[in-house]
N, C-alpha and C positions, 0 to 999 in steps of 0.2 A: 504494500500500500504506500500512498503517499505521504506527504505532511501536510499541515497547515499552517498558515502563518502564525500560529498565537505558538507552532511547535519548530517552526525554522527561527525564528527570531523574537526566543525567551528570553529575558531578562535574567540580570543575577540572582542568586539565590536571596543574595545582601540586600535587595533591593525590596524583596517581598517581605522578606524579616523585617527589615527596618520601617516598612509602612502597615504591619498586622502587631506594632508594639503598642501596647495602651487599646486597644482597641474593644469596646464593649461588646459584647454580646447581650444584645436588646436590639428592639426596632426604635431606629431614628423615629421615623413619624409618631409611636408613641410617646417617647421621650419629648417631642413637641409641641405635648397640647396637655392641659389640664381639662381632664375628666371629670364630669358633675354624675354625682352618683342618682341612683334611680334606684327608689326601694322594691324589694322582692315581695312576690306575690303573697299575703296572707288572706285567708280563709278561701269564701266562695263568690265571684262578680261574675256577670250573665252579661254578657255582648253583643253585639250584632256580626263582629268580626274579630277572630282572635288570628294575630300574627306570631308566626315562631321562627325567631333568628331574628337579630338586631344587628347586621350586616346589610349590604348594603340590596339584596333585595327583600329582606321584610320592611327595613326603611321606606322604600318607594311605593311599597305595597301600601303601609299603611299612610301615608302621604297620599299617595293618590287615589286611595278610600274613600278621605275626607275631604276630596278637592271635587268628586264627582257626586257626593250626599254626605253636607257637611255635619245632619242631622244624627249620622249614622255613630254608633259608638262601637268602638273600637279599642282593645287591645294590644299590645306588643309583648313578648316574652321571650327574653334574652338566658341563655344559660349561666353567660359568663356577664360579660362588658360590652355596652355597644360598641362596636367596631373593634373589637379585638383582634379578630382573626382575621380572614384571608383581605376583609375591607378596611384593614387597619394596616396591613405590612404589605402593602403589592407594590407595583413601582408606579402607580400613577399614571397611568395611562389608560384614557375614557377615550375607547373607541368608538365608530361610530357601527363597524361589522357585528352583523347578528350572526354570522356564519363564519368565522375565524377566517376570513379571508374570503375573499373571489374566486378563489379557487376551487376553495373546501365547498365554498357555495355554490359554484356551477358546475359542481362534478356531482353534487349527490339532487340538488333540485333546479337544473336548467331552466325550466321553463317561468319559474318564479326568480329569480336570481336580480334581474333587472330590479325587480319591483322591492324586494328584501335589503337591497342597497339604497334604495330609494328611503323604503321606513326607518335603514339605519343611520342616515342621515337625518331623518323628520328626531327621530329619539333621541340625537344628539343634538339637536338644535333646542330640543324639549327640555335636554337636563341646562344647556346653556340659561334657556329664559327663565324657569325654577331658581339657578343661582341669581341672577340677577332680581328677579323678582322678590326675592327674599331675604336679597342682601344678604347672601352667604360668602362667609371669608372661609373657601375650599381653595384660593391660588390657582383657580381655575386661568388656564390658559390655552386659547384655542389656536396652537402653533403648528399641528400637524406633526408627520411622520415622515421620519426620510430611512427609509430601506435603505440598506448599504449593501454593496459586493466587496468583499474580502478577499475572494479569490478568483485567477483570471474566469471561469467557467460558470458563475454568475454577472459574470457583466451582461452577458445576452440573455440571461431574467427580465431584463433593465428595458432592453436595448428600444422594444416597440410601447414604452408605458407612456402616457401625456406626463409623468412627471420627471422624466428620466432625465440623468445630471453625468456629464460623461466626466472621467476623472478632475479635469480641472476645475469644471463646477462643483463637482460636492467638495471636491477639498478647498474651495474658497469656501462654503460654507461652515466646513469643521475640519479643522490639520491634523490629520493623522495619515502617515504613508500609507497605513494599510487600505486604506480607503480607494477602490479602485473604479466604480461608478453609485448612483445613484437613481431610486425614485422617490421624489416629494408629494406625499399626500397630502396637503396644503388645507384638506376643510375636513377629514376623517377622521379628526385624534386631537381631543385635549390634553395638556398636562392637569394634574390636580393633586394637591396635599390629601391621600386617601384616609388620614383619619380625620384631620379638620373638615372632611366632606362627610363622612360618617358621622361625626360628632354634631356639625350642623344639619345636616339630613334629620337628627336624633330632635335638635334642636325645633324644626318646623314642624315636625309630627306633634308636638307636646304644643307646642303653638295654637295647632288647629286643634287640640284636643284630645290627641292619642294617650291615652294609661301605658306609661312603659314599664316593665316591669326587668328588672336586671338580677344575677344571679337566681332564674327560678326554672332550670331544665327542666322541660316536660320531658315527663318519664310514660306516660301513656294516653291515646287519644283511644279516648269512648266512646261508643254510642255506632249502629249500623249505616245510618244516615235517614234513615228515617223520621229521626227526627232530630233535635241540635246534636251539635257536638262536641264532649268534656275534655278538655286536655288538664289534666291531673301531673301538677309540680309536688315537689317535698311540701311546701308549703300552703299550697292553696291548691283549688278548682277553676277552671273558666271553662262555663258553657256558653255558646256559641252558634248562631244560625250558622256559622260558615267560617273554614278555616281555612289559612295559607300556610305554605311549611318553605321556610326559605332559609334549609338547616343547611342547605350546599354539601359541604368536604364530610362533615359528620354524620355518622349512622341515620339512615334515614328511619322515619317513625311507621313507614308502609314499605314491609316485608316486602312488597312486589320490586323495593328499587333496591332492594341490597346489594346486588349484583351487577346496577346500574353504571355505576363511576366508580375510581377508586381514587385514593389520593395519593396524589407525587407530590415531593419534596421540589422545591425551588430555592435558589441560595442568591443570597443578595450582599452588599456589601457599601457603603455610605462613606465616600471623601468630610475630610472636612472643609471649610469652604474656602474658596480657593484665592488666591490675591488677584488684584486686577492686572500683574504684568503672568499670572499662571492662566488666568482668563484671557487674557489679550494673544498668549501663546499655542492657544488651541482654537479662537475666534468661536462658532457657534453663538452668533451675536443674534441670531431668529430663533433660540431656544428650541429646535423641533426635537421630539423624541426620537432616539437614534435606535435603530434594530440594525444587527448583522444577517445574513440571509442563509448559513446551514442547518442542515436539520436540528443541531447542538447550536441555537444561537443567544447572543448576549442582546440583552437591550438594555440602556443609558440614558440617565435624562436630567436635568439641570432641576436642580431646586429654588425656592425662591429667595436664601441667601447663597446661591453660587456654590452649594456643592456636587458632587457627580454621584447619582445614585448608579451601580455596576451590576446587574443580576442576569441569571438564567442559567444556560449552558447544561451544568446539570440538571437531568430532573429523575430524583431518584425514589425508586418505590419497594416500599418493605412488605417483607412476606407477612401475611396477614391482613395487608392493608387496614391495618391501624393507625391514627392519628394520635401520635405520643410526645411528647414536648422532649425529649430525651433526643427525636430525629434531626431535631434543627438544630441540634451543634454539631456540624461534620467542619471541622478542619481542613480535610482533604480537601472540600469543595472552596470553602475561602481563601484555601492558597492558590487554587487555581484560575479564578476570578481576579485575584490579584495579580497571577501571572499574566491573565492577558490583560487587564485593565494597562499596565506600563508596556505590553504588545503595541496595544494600540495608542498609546499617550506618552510616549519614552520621555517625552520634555517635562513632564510630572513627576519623574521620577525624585522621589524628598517627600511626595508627598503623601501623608495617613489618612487610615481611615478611622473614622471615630464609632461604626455600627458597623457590625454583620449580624447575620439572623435569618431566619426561612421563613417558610409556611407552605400551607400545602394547599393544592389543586387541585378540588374535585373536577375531576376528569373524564368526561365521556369518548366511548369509542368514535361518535361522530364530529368531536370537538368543541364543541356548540351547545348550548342550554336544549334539552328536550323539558317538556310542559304533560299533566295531565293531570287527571281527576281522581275521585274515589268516593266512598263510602256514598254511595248514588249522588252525586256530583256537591255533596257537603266541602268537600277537604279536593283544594289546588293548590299542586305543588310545580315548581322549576330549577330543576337542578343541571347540575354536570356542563360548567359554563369552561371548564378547560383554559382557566385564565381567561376571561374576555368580561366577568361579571362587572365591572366598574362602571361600562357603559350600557349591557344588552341586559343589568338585573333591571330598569325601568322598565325597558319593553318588556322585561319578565311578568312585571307586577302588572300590567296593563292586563297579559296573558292572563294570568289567572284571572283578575277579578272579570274580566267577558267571561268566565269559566264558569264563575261561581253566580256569576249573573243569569247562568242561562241561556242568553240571546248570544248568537252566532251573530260574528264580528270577521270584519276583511282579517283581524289576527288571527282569528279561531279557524278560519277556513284553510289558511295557508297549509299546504303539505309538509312543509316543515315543521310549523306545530302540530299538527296533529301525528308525525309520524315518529318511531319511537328509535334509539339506537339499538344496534347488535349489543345486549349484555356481556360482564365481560366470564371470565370461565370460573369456577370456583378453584382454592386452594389445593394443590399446588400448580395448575395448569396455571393462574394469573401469573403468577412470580415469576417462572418458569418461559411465560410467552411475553411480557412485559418484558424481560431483562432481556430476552434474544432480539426483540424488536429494538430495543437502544442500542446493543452491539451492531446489530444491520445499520441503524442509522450514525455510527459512527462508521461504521466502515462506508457509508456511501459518503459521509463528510472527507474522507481520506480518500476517496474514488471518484474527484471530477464530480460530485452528485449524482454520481448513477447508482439508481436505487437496484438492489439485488431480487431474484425470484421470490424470497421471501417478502418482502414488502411487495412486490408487486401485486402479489397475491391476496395482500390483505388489501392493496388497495383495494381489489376486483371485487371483492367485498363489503366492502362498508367500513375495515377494523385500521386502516390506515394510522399509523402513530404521526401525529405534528408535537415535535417539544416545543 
């Protein structure tokens, strides 16, 4: 096999040592905001809507509850903290794709594909006017994406896109040699602070009325659908005309989706902020959020005091697929982000990072949030967003409540909601085809991008792995 540049032209060892010294283990973005506490559920309160998961699609759910019957009373029920998890630690980036890309979306629903980029643009324009309307300080920033080619054999990804930047335009817009062409998506990508957007999201819901309730896991959801439905915490009851489960990465509460997603590990890593002659040396004076383009790729994005947030590459998945706080300190993984962080930024080099940290990725085989119902159309759920929730959990929450509503909507019609992924295998066949499918995708990352029989295969199918 071949190499790649993050492995032709590594950095010193001294160099990784000396920028992972002092370095926390915590999320930046947490570390950023002061948390208003929200008391836990005690005894029994009867609803019209009970929300579960206080991330970033039970927020929207229950926001756009009360924005469509403001009469309507409404619940939220958080295990942990709002925005703790995967809407508290991600990298900030509010896409505008319902479908992890145009690709993923015109290979599994062509016909709808036009129209799906269409909505996912109306959604992003929708959480734009929300923040403004609200006066939410989320550092929302509507700068777009610029795809990067790294190696000569993605330049021609590039080459027929309207945004396409051939090497001396992208490197006017960001100095890094390895940067070898470019596409700018220019209106499909905001940046945002993801927990100051979680924690003000949390903010507008209590606004308009929402009960949140924090630290109160539901341990069980009652009732056939017949009639309401009890979600039963340690401490209390909520009965409910109608519930949303917006639990993502963790155990789902309907047996039916166990087997649905699992969660991957993702590693990330936080500069501290950087001087104006270390900013002036790498220019990215348009702030866009910056992705590399192999299957193992890194994405990057400027913060709103000037530091570099580093993540991805890896995405690593334990046998059992269990979500356990003990996963998110791998070492391995943050020196290796560090390695190519100075790959790609060698003029940086002095400079630390103040956070590393993970979290994980409920992940579906089609990449993409699937939607669907239960207990006779009582209980809407949207999960398995495969990293992409920041932006498509509001189209989520729209999804469900048309769901819970009843009435058939242009969302509810689409094929893409209504139709469901390939599950993935049970233990030990998941671990076992998970981790052969990374080794493929690292071996097509050392192979020009040529994807091998095996990937091919799952392409032909539906089970396609995107890191």
């Amino acid at each position: 096999m071949g190499t790649t540049v993050f492995e032709r032209r590594r950095p010193a060892e001294s160099a990784i040592d000396e920028s992972l010294t002092g370095t926390a283990f915590g999320v930046f973005w947490l570390d950023d905001v002061e948390r208003p506490e929200h008391p836990a559920l005690a005894g029994h309160t009867t609803v019209d809507l009970a929300v579960v998961g206080g991330g970033y699609a039970g927020l929207w759910t229950a926001i756009r509850a009360k924005e469509r019957d403001p009469g309507r009373r409404v619940a939220l029920l958080e295990a942990s903290r709002i925005a703790w998890a995967a809407s508290g630690r991600n990298g900030g980036f509010c896409e505008a794709s319902l479908t992890h890309g145009h690709e993923n979306g015109v290979n599994r629903w062509p016909e709808e594909i036009d129209r799906l980029e269409e909505m996912g643009l109306e959604n992003l324009d929708g959480i734009e006017q929300t923040v403004r309307r609200y006066d939410m300080d989320a550092e929302f920033e509507r700068t777009g994406q610029l795809a990067i080619a790294v190696e000569p054999h993605q330049v021609e990804w590039f080459r027929d896109e309207p945004g396409f930047l051939d090497r001396e335009a992208v490197q006017a817009e960001v100095h890094s040699d390895t940067f070898l062409a470019g596409d700018w998506d220019r209106e499909g990508c905001a940046m945002v602070h993801p927990s100051k957007l979680g924690l003000e999201l949390a903010r507008v819901a209590a606004d308009l009325g929402v009960e949140i309730y924090e630290h109160s896991l539901v341990r069980a959801v009652e009732g056939d659908g017949s009639g309401p439905i009890t979600l039963v915490t340690e401490g209390g009851r909520v009965t409910a005309d109608a519930v949303a489960l917006g639990t993502n990465v963790f155990p789902s509460l309907l047996k039916r989706n166990r087997l649905m997603t699992v969660p991957v590990y993702d590693y990330v890593l936080m500069t501290e902020p950087l001087s104006a002659s270390q900013l002036a040396s790498i220019g990215w004076s348009n702030r866009q959020g910056l992705a590399d383009s192999a299957n193992q790729f890194h994405y990057y994005r400027l913060t709103g005091d000037n530091r570099i947030l580093f993540g991805g590459y890896d995405a690593v998945y334990h046998f059992g697929g269990k979500v356990r706080p003990e996963y998110e300190d791998r070492m391995e993984s943050h020196r290796r982000l560090a390695s190519h962080f100075f790959t790609t930024f060698p003029q940086l080099e002095g400079l630390r990072f103040t956070h590393r940290w993970a979290g994980a990725i409920d992940s579906s085989s089609r990449f993409c949030a699937f939607f669907g119902t239960a207990r006779r159309g009582r209980v809407a759920y949207a999960t398995g967003f495969t990293g992409l929730g920041v932006g498509a959990a509001r189209f989520a929450a729209d999804v469900m409540l048309d769901r819970l509503s009843g009435v058939a909507t242009e969302r509810t019609e689409l094929r893409m909601v209504r139709e469901k992924p390939i599950p993935f295998p049970p233990e030990p066949a998941a671990a076992i085809g998970i981790n052969l499918v990374r080794a493929a995708m690292n071996r097509a990352d050392h192979n020009e991008g040529r994807r091998n029989l095996f990937l091919k295969a799952l392409d032909a199918v539906g089970m396609g792995f995107d890191s």
